[in-house]
VEXGU-724090 format. One record per residue (C-alpha): residue in three letters; x, y, z. Coordinates in pm, whole numbers, plus 32768, in hexadecimal, padded with zeros to 4 digits. Example, Ala and Ser with C-alpha at 12.3 -4.5 7.8 and 13.67 -1.06 7.14 Angstrom:
<sites>
ALA84CE7E3E830CSER85577F9682CA
</sites>
This chain:
<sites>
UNK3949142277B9UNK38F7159C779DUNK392C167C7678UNK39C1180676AFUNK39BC18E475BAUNK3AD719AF7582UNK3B501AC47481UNK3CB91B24740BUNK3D121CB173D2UNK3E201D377345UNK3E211E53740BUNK3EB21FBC737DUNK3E7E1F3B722DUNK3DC31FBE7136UNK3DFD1EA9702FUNK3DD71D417019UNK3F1F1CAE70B1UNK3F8B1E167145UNK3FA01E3E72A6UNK3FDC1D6D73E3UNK3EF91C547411UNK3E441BF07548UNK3D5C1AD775A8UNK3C0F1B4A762BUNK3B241A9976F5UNK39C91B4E7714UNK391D1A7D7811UNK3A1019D37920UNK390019AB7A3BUNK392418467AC4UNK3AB118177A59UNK3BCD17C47B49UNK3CE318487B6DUNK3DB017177B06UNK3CE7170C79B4UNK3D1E186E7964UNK3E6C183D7969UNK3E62171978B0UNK3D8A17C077A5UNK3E6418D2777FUNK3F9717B97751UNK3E9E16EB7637UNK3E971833759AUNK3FFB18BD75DBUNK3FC21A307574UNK409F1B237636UNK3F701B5E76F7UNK3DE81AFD775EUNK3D131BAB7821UNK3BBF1B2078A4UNK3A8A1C1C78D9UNK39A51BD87A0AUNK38A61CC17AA7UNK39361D847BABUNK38CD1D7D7D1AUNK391C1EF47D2EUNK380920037D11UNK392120C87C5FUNK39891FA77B5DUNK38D01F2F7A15UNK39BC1E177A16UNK3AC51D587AADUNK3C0A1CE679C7UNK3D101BE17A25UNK3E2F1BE47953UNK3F171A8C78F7UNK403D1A4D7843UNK409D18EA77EFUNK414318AE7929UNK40B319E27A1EUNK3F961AD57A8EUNK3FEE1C4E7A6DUNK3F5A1D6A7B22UNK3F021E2A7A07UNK3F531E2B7896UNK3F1D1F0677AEUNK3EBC1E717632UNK3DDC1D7676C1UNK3D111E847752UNK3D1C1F2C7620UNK3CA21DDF757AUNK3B831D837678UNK3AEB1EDB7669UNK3ABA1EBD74D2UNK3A311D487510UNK391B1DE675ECUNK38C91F097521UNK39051E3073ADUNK38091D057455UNK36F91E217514UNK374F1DD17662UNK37891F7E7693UNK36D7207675D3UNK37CF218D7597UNK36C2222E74DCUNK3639228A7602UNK375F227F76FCUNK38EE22AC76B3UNK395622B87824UNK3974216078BEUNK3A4520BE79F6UNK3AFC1F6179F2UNK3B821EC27B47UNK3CCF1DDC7B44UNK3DD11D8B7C20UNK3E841F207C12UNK3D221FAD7C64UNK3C3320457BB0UNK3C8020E17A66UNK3BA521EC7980UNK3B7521997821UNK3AED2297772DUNK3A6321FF75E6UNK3A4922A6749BUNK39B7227C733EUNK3A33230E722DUNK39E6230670C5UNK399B21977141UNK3A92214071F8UNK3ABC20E87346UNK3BAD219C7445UNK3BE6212D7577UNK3CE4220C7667UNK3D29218B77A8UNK3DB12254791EUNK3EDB21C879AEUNK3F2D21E27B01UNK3FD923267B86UNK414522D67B1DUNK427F228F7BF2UNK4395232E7BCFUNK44C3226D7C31UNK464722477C11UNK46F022D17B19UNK482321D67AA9UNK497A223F7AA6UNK4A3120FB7A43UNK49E3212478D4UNK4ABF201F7867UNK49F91F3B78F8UNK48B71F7A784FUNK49B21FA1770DUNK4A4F1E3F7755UNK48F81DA87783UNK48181E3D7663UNK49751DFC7561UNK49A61F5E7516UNK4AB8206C755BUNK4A8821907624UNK4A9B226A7522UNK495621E7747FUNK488F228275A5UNK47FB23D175B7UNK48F3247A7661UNK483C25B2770FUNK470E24FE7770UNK472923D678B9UNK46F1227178F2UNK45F1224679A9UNK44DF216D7A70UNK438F21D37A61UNK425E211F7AE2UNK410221667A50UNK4082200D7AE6UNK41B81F137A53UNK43051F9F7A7BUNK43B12023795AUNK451C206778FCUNK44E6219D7833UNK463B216F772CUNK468722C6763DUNK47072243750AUNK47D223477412UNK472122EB72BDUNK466A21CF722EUNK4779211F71BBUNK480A20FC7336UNK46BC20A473ACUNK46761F8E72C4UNK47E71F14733AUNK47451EBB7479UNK47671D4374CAUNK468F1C5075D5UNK47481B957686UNK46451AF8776EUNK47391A777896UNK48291BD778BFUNK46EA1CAA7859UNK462E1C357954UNK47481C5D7A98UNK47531DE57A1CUNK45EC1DEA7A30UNK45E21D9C7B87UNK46EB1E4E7BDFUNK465C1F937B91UNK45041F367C25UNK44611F077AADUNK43E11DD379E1UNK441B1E6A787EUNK44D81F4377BDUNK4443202E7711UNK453120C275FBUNK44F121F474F5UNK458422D67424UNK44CC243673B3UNK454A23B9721DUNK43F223117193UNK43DC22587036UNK4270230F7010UNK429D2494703AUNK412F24B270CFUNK41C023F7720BUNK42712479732DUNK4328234A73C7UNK438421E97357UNK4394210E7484UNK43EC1FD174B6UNK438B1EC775EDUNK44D01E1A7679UNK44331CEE7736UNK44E11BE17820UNK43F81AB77783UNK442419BD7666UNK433719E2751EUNK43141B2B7433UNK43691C717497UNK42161D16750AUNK41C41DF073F7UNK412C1F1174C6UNK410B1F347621UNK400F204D76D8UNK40B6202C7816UNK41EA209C77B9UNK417A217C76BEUNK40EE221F77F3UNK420D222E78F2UNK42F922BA77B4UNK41F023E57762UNK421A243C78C0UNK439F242178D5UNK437724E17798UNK42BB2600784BUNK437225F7795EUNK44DD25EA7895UNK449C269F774DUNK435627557714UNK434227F57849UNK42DA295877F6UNK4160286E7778UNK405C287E784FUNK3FCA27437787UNK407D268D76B4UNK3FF625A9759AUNK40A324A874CBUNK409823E773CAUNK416D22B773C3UNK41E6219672C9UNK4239204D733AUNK424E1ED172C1UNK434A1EF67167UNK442B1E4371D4UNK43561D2671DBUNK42981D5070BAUNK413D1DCD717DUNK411B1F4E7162UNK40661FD8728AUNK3FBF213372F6UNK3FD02197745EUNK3F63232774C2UNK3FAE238E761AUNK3F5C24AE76D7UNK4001250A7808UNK3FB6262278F8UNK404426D37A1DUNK3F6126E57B57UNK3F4B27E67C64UNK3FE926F97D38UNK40FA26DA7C5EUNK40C9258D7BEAUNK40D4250C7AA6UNK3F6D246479F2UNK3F8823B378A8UNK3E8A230E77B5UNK3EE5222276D8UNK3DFD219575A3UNK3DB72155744EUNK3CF42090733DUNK3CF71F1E733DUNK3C921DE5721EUNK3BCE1CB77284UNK3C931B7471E2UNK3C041A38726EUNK3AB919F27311UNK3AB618AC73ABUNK3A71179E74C4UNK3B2016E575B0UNK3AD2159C765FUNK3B07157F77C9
</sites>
């Protein structure tokens, strides 16, 4: 019987029990797939990733994401979470460095770490973002999230992006219609993969803290607690944003609340920028808490 060390995050939170947790396991050489997936079901956080070296020059590390029941491509939080578990336990200096490179299944992704004051930053590059259908059956996202049509944001689209996931991007009209929003798992996730996404991602420009710019809120087709922030599509709706709102910015910058509704206040910034190509780049980041430091037999 071995012992593995792992760490839980509450990622985008700067106070204890803010934020969306994440299991973190710091060194995962040696472990199968089959027991990463059953660690990350002993644990049953919406998400652990598991940090190896990386064979690629390019890479510091390699990241595998799992839910309970899955491995994702990329996710966002746990990211978020593994990069504060290197730099909290010494593994990075970001004295010295703030520029670093993880590998997972999406590709390779930049992270740029910050102290401040500190505390601990970490902002990570999403892939270039997808831009796909725009839906014209409103009712049916209406019928399926348990709200009327009126409750959405009438001049602004529904729309999939993909910044590595697939996201539903859902204008909402005010708070009050966004926190209306209802998960039902079965019909949520049909219109997810109707429209080519795996989430919703819902918002409203009405914030309960003035200094913010957004409250969001992560629609997900699984069982278990709402996520409470979620990078990914944080990313893909800054850059529907840019695309479908502030498009006279060359850069745009946000800063975004998420997480009420389930009683964990989170802090996401994104930055999104144009390219010459025309494409849309987005960062997503923020602080993070360590909760739990722990081991696991296996």
């Amino acid at each position: 019987m071995a012992k593995v060390k792992f760490h839980v995050v509450n990622a985008f939170g700067k106070h204890l029990f803010d934020g969306n947790p994440a299991a973190v396991i710091p060194n995962a050489k040696g472990i199968d797939d089959q027991t990463m997936q059953s660690i990350a079901r002993q644990l049953n956080l919406i998400e652990t990733v598991f940090i190896t070296q990386s064979n690629k020059p390019e890479a510091d590390y390699r990241f595998r994401y799992f839910t309970p029941t899955e491995e994702l491509p990329i996710a966002g939080h746990p990211s978020i979470a593994a990069w504060l578990v290197l730099a909290m336990t010494s593994e990075i200096n970001i004295e010295e460095r703030s520029i670093f490179y993880q590998e997972n299944r999406a590709g390779i992704q930049e992270i740029k770490i910050l102290k401040s004051n500190d505390e601990i930053y970490v902002a990570m590059k999403q892939p270039p973002a997808k831009f796909k259908q725009i839906v014209s059956d409103l009712s049916s996202v209406a019928d399926v999230l348990g709200v009327s049509q009126e409750e959405f944001e009438p001049n602004l689209p529904i729309q999939c992006i993909d910044t590595g996931l697939g996201h539903l991007i859902v204008p909402m009209r005010s708070l009050d219609s966004l926190m209306k929003v209802k998960r039902s798992i079965n019909s949520l996730s049909k219109l997810c993969r109707d429209y080519g996404a795996r989430e919703v991602q819902a918002f409203t420009f009405e914030t309960y803290d003035p200094n913010f710019d957004l409250h969001t809120r992560n629609i997900c087709p699984r069982h278990g607690i709402e996520d409470p922030a979620c990078g990914v599509g944080n990313a893909a709706l800054s850059c529907y944003l840019h695309a479908n709102y502030y498009r006279d910015n060359t850069k745009l910058n946000l800063k975004i609340e998420q997480g009420f509704i389930v009683d964990m206040p989170s802090i996401v910034t994104a930055s999104v920028e144009k390219t010459i190509d025309g494409s849309y780049q987005a960062y997503t980041g923020g602080p993070g808490i360590e909760m739990i430091v722990g081991e696991l037999s296996i």
